[in-house]
N, C-alpha and C positions, 0 to 999 in steps of 0.2 A: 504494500500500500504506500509507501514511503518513494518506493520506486515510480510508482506513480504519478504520485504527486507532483515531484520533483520533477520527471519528465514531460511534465503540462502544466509546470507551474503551477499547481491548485494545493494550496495548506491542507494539510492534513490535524483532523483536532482530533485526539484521545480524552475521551470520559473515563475517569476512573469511577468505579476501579474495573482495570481489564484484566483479561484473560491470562495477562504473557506480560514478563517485565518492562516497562517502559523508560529506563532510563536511558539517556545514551551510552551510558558505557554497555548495559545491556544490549544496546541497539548494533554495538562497535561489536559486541563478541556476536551476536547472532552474523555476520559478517554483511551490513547492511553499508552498504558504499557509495549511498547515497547522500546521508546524512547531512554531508556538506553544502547540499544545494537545496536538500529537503525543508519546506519550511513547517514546522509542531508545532501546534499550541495544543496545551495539555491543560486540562479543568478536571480541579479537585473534585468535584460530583455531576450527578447530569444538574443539580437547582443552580451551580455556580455555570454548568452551560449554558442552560436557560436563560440564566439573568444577563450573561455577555450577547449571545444570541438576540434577544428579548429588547434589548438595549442600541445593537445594531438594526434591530429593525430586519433582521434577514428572514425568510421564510422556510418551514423546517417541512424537509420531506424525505420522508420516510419510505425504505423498502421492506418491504414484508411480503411473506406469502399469504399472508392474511388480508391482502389489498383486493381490490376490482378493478381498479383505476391500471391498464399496460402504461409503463413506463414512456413505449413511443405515443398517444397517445396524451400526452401530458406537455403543456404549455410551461417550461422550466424557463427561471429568471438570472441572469447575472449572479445576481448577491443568494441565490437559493444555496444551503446550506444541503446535501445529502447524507443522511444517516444510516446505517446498516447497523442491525444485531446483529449478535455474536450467532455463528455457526452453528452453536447445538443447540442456542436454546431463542431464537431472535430477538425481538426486542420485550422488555417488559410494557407490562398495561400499561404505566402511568408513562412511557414514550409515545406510546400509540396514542394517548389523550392529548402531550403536547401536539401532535403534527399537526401540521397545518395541512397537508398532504400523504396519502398512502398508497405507495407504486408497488405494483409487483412485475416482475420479469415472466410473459407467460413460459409454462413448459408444455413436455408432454403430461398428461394425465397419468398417475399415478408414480410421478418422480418426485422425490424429495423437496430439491433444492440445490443450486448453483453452490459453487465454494466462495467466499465472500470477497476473495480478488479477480475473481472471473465477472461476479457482479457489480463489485464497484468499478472495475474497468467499462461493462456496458453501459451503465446509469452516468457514469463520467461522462465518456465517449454521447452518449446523446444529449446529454445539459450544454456538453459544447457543442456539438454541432448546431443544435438550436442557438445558439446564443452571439455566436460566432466567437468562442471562446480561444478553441485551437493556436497555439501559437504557432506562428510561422515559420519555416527555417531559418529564416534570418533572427529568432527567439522574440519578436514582436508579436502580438495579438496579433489576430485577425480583423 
C-alpha cells in the first residue's frame, strides 16, 4: 500500500490500531523501499481520524462487501478520502455509520473477497481516472 501510494502520489493514512506494526523502523525491516517518497499520516484512533477528516471537510468512502453502490458507478471527488477494512474481518459498524459513501468491487457470486492491495489498487486507479488525478511522467498531475 505504501508502494502505492508513493507511486501516485496519494498519502497513505493508518488508523490505529492495525493489524501489522506501523512504525518505520518496522516498515525498514519489513523491506519497504519506499518509504522515502511515501507520504503516512498515522491517527491514534478512527475519532482522532474522524475529527482530522471531519475538519478537512473530505468525504469518506468506504469499501465493503456489504455495499450496493459498484465502485465504477460512483461519482468520486479530488479530496474523497478511501477507506478499506482489514482483510479478515472489514470494516467495523461504527465505520460503516461514519461513510459518507459505501462501494463494493463486484465479483463472481459466491467468492469471498479481493486481497486489500489488489482492491485499493482498483478503487485508486478509478478515483483517478475520474478525477484526472494520475500523474504524468513528467510526475505532474494530470
Amino acid at each position: 500500500m505504501a508502494r502505492l501510494g508513493a507511486c501516485l502520489g496519494v498519502p497513505l493514512a493508518i488508523i490505529e490500531p492495525a493489524g501489522f506494526p506501523t512504525t518505520d523502523r518496522a516498515f525498514v525491516r519489513a523491506g519497504m523501499d519506499y518509504l522515502d517518497v511515501a507520504v503516512i499520516e498515522r491517527h491514534a484512533s478512527f475519532a482522532a481520524f474522524e475529527s482530522w477528516r471531519r475538519a478537512a471537510g473530505h468525504r469518506l468512502v468506504l469499501f465493503t462487501t456489504a455495499a450496493d453502490t459498484a465502485f465504477t458507478e460512483f461519482a468520486f471527488r479530488p479530496d474523497d478520502v478511501l477507506l478499506f477494512g482489514r482483510e479478515s474481518a472489514g470494516a467495523p459498524d461504527h465505520v460503516h455509520a461514519a461513510a459518507d459513501a459505501r462501494l463494493i468491487i463486484p465479483m463472481r457470486p459466491g467468492l469471498r473477497s479481493l486481497n486489500l492491495a489488489v482492491t485499493a489498487a482498483m478503487a485508486l486507479s478509478e478515483a483517478l481516472r475520474q478525477t484526472g488525478g494520475f500523474p504524468r511522467p513528467d510526475g505532474a498531475r494530470a
